[in-house]
C-alpha positions as CSV (number, residue, x, y, z in Angstrom):
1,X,0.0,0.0,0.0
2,X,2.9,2.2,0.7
3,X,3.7,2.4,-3.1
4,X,-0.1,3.4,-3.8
5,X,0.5,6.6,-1.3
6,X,3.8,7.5,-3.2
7,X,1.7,7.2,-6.6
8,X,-1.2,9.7,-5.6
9,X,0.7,11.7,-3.2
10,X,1.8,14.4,-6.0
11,X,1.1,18.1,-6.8
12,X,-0.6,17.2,-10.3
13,X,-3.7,15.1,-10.7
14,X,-3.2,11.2,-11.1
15,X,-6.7,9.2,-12.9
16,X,-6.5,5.8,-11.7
17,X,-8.1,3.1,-14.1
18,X,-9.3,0.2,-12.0
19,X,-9.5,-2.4,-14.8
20,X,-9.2,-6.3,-15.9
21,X,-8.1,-7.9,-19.0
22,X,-11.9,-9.7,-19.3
23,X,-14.1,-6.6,-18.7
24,X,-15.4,-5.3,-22.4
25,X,-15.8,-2.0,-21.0
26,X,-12.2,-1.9,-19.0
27,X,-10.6,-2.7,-22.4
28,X,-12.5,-0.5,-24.6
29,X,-10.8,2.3,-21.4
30,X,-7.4,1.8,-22.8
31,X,-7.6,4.0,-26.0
32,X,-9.5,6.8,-24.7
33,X,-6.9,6.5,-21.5
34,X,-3.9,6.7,-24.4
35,X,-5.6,9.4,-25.8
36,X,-6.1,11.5,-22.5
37,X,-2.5,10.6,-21.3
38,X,-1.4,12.0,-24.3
39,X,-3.4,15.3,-24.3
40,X,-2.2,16.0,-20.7
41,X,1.3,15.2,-21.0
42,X,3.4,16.3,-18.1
43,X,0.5,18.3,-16.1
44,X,-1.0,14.7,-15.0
45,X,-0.6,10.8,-14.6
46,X,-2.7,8.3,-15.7
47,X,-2.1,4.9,-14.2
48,X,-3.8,1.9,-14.9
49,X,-4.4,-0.5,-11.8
50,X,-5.8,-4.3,-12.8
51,X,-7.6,-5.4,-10.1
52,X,-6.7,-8.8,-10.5
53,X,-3.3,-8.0,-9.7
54,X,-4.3,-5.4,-6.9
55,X,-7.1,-7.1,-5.0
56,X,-5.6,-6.1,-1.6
57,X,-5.7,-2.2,-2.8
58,X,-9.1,-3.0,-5.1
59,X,-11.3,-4.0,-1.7
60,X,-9.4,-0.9,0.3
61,X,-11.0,1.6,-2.3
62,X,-14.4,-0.5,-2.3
63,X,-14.3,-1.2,-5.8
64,X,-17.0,-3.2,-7.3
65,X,-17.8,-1.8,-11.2
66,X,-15.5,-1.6,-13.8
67,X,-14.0,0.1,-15.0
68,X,-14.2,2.2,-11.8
69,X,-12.3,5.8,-12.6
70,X,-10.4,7.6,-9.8
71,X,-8.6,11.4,-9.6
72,X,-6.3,12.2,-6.9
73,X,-4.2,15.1,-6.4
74,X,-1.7,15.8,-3.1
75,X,-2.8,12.2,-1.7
76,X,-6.7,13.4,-1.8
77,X,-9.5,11.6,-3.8
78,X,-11.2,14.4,-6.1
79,X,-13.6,12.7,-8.4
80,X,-14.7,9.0,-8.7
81,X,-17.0,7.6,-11.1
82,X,-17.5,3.9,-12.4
83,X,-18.5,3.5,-16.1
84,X,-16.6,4.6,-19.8
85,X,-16.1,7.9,-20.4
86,X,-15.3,9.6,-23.6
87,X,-11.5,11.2,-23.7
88,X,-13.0,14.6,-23.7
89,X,-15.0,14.7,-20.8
90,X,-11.9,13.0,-18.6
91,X,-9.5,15.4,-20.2
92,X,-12.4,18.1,-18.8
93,X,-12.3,16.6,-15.4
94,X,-8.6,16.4,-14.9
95,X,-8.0,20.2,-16.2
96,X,-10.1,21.0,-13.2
97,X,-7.5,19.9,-10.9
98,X,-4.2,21.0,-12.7
């Protein structure tokens, strides 16, 4: 969990992606998170998190739909939202907190 803290714990705004290989939706995430990454460049993270892999953090933040959409910024949940989102309105969101 420590490495979790050290992820979100920054002055610029990190979207976690809580995803898995077999959700449609989760997959269908990874362009529109490409495309978002690349908008935002330096002035935020995106970070991908399969919960398969993360169970142990997964339960911790409660989450149960996929994929399940996280910002934090300075170790502080902003926004959460489960569901897709269009590149656009997540590049919208994340502005917010630069």
């Amino acid at each position: 969990m420590s490495k979790f803290g050290e992820l979100i714990d920054v002055d610029i705004p990190v979207l976690l992606d809580f995803f898995t290989e077999w959700n449609d939706e989760s997959t269908a995430m990874h362009a529109v998170l490409r495309d978002v990454a690349a908008a935002l460049g330096d002035k935020a993270k995106v970070i991908k998190i399969d919960v398969e892999k993360n169970k142990e953090l997964a339960e911790a933040l409660r989450i149960k739909g996929l994929p399940t959409l996280i910002i934090y910024k300075n170790g502080e949940m902003k926004w959460r939202q489960s569901g897709e989102l269009d590149a656009n309105t997540l590049i919208g969101l994340v502005q917010e907190y630069i």
